[in-house]
KEVEXLUM-151155 format. One record per atom (N, C-alpha, C): chain; residue in three letters; residue number from 1; x, y, z. Coordinates in Angstrom, 1 decimal. Each point is the difference from the previous one (the first is absolute). Layout:
BEGIN
A|ala|NUM|X|Y|Z
...
***
This chain:
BEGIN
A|unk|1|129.9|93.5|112.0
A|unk|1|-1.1|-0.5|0.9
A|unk|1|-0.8|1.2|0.5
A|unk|2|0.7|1.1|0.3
A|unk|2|-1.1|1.3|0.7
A|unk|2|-0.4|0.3|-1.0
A|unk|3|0.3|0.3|-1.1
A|unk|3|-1.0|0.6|-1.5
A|unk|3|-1.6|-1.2|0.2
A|unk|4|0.5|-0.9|-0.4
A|unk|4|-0.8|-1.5|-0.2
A|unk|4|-1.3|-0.1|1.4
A|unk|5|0.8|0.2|1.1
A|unk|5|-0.9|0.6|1.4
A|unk|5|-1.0|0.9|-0.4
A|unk|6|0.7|1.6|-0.1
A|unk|6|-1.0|0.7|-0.6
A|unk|6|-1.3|0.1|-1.5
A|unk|7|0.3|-1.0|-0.2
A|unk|7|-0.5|-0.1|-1.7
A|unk|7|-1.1|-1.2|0.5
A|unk|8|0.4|-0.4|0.9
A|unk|8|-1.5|-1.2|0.9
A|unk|8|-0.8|0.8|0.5
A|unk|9|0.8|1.2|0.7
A|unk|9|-1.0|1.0|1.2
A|unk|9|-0.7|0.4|-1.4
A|unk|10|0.0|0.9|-0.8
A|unk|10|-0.3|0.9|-0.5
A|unk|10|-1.1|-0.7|-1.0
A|unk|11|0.3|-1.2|-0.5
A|unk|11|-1.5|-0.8|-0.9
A|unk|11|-0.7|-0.4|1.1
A|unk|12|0.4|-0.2|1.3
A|unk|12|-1.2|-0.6|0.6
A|unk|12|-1.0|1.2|1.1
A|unk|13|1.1|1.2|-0.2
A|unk|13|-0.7|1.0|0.3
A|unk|13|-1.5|0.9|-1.7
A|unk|14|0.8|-0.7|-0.1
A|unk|14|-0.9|0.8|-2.0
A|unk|14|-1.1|-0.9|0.4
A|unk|15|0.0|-1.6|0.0
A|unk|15|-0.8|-1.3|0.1
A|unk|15|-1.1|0.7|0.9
A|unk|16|0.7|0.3|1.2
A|unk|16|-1.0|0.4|1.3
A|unk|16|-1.4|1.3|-0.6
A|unk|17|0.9|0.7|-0.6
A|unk|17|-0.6|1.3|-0.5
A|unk|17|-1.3|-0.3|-1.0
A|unk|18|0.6|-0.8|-0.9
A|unk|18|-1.2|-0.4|-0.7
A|unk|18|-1.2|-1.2|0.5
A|unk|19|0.5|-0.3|0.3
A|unk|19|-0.9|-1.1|0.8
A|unk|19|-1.1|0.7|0.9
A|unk|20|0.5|1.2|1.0
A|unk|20|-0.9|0.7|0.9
A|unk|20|-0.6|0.9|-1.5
A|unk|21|0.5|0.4|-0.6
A|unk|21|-1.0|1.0|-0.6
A|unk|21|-1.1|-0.8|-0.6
A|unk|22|-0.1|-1.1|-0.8
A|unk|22|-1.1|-0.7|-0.4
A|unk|22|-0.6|-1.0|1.0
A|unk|23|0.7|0.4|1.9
A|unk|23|-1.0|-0.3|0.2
A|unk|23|-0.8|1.2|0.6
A|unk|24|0.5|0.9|0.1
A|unk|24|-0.3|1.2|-0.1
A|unk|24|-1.7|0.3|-0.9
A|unk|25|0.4|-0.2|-0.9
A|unk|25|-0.5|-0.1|-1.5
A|unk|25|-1.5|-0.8|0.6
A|unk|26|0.1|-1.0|-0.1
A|unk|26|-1.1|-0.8|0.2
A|unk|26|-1.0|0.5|0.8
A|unk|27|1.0|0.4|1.5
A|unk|27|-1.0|0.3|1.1
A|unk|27|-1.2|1.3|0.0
A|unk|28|0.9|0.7|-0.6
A|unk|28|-0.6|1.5|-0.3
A|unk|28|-0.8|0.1|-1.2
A|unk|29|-0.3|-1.1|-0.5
A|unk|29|-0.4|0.3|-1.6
A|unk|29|-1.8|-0.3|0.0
A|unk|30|-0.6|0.7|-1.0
A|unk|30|-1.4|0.0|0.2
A|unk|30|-1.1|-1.5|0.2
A|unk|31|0.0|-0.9|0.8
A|unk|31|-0.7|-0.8|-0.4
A|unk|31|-1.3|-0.4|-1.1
A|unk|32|-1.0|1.1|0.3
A|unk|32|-0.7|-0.1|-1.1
A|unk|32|0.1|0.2|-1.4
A|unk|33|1.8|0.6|-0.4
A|unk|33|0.2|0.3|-1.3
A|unk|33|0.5|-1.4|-0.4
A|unk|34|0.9|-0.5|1.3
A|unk|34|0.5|-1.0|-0.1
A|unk|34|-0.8|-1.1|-0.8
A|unk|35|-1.1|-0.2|0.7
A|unk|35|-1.3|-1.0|-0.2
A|unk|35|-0.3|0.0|-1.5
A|unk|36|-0.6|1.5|-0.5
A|unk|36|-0.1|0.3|-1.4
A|unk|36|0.8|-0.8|-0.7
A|unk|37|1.5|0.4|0.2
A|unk|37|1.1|-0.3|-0.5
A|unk|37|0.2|-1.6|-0.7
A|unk|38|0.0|-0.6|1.6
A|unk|38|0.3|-1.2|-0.5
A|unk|38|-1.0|-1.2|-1.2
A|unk|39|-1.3|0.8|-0.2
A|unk|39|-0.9|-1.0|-0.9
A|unk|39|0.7|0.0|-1.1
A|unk|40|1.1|0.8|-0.3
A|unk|40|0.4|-0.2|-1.8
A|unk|40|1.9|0.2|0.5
A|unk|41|0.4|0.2|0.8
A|unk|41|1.5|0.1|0.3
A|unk|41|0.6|-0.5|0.8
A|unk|42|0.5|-1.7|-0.5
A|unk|42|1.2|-0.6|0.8
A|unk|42|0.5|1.0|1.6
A|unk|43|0.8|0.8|-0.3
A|unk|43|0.7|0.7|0.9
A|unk|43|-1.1|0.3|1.2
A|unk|44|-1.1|1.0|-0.2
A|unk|44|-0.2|0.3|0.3
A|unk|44|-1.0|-1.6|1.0
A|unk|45|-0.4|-0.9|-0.5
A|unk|45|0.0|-1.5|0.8
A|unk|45|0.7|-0.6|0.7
A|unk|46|1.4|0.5|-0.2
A|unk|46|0.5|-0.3|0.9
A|unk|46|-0.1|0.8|1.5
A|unk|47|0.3|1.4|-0.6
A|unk|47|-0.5|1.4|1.1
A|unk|47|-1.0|-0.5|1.3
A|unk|48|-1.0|-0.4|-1.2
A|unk|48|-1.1|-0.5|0.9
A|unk|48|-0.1|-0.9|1.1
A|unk|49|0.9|-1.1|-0.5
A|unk|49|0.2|-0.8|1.1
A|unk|49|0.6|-0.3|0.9
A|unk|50|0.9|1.6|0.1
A|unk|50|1.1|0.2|0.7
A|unk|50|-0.8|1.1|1.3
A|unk|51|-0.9|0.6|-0.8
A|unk|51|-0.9|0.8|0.8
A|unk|51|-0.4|-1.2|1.0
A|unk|52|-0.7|-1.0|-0.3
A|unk|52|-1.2|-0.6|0.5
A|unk|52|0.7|-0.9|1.2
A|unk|53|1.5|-0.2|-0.7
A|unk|53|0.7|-1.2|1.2
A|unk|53|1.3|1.0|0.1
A|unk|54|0.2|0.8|0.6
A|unk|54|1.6|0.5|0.6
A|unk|54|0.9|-0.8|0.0
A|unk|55|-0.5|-1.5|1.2
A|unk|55|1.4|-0.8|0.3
A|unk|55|0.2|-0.9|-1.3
A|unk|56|-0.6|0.2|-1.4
A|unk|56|0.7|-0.3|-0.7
A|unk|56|1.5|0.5|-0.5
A|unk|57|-0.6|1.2|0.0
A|unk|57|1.6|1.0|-0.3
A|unk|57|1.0|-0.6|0.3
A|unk|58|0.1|-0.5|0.9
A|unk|58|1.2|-0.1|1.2
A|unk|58|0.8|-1.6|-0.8
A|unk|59|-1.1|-0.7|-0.6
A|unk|59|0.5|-1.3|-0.2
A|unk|59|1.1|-0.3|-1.1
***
């Protein structure tokens, strides 16, 4: 059960990590390359709309 405890802490500490870096990622990232970006790249469409609405992130 304490292995099984730790092995919760430690994926939902990884989960935490990555989650802040891409939102990390977003916040800090160029908008106007972003803009370029999105006329021909999915990903980067989505970028865009993550830029434009923050409290979507969250949802």
């Amino acid at each position: 059960m304490y292995l099984l405890d730790l092995g919760i802490i430690f994926l939902l500490i990884i989960a935490n990590g990555i989650l802040a870096m891409t939102e990390f990622a977003i916040v800090s990232s160029n908008r106007n390359k972003i803009s370029h970006m999105a006329k021909t790249n999915k990903g980067a469409r989505v970028a865009h709309q993550l830029m434009d609405n923050p409290g979507e992130f969250l949802k």
